[in-house]
N, C-alpha and C positions, 0 to 999 in steps of 0.2 A: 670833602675833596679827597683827604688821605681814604675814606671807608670807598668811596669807588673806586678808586686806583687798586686799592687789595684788593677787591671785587673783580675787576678787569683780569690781575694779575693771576687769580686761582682759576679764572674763566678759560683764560688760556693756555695755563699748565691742564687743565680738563680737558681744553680741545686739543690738544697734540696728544697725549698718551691717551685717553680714554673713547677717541672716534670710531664707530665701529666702522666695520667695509661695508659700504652703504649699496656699491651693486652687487656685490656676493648677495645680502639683504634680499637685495628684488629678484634673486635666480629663481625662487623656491615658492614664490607667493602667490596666494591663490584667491580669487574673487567669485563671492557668489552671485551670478549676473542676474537679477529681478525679472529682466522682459521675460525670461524663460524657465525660471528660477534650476540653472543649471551654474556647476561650478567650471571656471576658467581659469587658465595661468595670466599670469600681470602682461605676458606678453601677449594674450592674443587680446585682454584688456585696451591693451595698448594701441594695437594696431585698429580696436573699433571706434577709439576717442580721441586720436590724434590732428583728425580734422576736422574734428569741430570748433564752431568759432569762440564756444565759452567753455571754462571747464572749471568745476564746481568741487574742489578736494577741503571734505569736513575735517574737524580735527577735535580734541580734547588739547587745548592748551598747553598742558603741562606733559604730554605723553612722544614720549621719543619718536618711539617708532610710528610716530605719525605722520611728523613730521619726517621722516626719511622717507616716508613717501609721496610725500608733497617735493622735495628734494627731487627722486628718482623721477615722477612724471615731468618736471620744468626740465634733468638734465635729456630727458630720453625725446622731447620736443625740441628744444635747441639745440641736441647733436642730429636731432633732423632736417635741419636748417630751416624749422619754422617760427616766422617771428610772433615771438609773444613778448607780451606784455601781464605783469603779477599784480594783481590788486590785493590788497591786503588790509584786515577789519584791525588788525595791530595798528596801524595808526591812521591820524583823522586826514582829513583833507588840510587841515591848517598845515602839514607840516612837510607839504610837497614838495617845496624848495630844495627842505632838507635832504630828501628822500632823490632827491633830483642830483645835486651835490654829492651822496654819497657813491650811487651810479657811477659817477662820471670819474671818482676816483681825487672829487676836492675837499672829501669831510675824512678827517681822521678815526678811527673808529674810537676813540675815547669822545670826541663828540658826538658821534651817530649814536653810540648807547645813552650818553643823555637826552637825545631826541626821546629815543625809544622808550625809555621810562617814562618821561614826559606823559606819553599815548598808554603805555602800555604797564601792567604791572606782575607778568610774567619774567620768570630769569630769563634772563637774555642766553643764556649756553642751549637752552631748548632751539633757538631760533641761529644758533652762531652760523652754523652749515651754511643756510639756506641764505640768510642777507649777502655772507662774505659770496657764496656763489653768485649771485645777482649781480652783486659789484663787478667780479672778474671778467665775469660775461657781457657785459654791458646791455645786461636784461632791465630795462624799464619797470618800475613800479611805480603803483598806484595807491593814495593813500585813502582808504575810504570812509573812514567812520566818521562820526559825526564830535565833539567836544563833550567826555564821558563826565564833564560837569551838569552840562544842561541834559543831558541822559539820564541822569540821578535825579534831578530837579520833574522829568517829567515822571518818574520810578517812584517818587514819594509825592506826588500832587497833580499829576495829568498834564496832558498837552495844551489843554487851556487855558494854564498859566504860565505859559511864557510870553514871553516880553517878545516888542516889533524887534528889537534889538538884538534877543537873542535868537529868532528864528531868522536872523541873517545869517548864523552861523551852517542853514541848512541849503540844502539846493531850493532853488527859486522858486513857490506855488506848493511844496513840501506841504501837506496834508495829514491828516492820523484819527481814522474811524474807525473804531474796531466793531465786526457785528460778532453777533451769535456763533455763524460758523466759524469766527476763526476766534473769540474766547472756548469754546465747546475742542478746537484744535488744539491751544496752550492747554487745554484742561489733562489732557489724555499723554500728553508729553511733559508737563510740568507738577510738580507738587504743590497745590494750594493753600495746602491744612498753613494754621494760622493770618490765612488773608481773611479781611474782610471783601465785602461784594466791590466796592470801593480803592480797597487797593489792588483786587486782582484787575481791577478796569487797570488804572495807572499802569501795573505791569504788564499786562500785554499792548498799551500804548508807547511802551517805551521800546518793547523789543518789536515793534512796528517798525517802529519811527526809525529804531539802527535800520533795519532791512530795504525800506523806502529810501535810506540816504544813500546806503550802497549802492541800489540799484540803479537810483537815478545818476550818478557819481558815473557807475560804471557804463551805461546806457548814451551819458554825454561822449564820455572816449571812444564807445564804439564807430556813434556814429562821426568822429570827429576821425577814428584809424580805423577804416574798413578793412583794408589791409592785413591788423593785429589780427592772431587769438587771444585771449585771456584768458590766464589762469588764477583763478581767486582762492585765493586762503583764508577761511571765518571756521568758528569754531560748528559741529555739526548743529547748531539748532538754528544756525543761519543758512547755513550751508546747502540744507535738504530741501526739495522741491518747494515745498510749503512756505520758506522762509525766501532767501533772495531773490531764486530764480521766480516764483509765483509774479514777483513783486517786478521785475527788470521785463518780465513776456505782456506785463499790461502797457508799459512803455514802447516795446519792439514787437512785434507780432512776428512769430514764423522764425524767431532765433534758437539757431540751433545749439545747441547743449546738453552737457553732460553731470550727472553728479557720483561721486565718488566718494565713500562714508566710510569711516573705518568702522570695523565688527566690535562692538561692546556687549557682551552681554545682558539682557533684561532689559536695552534699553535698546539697540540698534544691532538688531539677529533677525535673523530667519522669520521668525513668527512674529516679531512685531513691525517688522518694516518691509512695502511691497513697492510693484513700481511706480507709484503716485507719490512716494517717497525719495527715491534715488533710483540709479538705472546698476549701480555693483555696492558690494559690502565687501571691504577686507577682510576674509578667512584665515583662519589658522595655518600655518604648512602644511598643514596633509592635504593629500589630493584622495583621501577616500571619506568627503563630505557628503552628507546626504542633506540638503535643501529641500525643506515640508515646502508640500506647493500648497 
């Protein structure tokens, strides 16, 4: 108890003096757009993704400036007075309630952060900005993952060993096949050395099976708030065409969406990622980029 109170306490003094200016941030930034592999500023980004009905912002968990841009598209869509709604791979569906209570402004954030560990084992300061905005705003979120217990369980032994029991904890008829082409897809984005044939099955059954709950998770809301857009935040190997979205357009046919990836080098650049991947990459500030086509 005392060790998360200091935790909260240093979280806090971090967020008041050490926030950066988060739209100065989005003046200067630049995306390299895939359908044409031409480079664009965030704002004309902006004005081709804002109507669509899903929007797809990858991240590295632990990277700031990722999250300020997951940040700046929810504030730059809500000062447009369009309503959305956040789904979020940070926590499961079990913890809605929660997630519903903090929204509304009846969970104190010394309890929302123990929600949040609960689901999640990220610092929470990564994430402070963006929930405390949600809250202020009374932007709806969505919890989507699945119980990163039985996630582990299918990650060391497959999806055929779970229990009637525990595949309650997933959306309802929940399935997990993996063939060739999408082991042959984890192969080319993932590092295998020291799997056996056997455990890479398990692993890309598990990182299915998160994709499938999401999808289906998020595919119930849409069709239940026609209304909504959503913005989802998962880290990019869920994020990218191949991962949620593949997974939610077998559920919804003809849904329109966007994906938004931040620029990593060696792993998510120019030369390794095209549009079958994401539709922009966040570039560096310079607007004298050159994008290999």
């Amino acid at each position: 108890m005392l060790r998360l109170v200091k935790f909260i306490t240093i979280t806090i003094i971090f967020h008041i003096f050490f926030q950066a200016d988060i739209q100065a941030y989005a003046e200067d930034r630049y995306l390299l757009r895939l359908s044409d592999r031409r480079v664009v500023r965030y704002e004309e980004m902006m004005k081709e993704v804002r109507n669509s009905k899903l929007i797809f912002i990858g991240e590295y968990h632990d990277n700031e400036l990722h999250h300020r841009l997951q940040l700046d598209i929810i504030r730059d869509l809500n000062d447009s007075n369009i309503p959305i709604v956040v789904g979020l791979e940070m926590f499961t569906s079990k913890s809605q309630n929660d997630l519903d209570l903090w929204i509304k402004g009846d969970l104190k954030i010394y309890d929302f952060i123990k929600v949040y560990y609960k689901d999640w084992n990220v610092p929470w300061s990564f994430y402070t900005d963006i929930f405390v905005y949600l809250r202020d705003n009374g932007i709806p979120v969505i919890g989507l993952n699945a119980p990163k217990d039985i996630l582990q369980k299918v990650n060391e032994v497959g999806f055929s060993s779970l229990t009637k029991k525990e595949l309650e904890d997933f959306p309802a008829g929940i399935t997990c096949s993996v063939d060739k082409r999408y082991m042959d897809f984890i192969k080319r984005v993932y590092t295998a050395h020291g799997r056996s044939d056997r455990e890479f099955v398990n692993f890309c059954e598990a990182l299915l099976l998160r994709d499938k709950t999401m999808a289906q998770y998020l595919a119930e809301y849409i069709r239940k708030n026609p209304e909504k857009s959503v913005v989802v935040l998962a880290g990019s190997d869920h994020a990218w065409k191949k991962g949620i979205p593949e997974q939610i357009l077998a559920l919804m046919k003809n849904l329109d969406y966007r994906v938004i990836l931040p620029g990593i080098s060696g792993y998510i650049d120019p030369d390794s990622v095209g549009s079958e991947h994401a539709d922009y990459i966040l570039m560096s500030n310079s607007p004298n980029l050159e994008a290999k086509r």
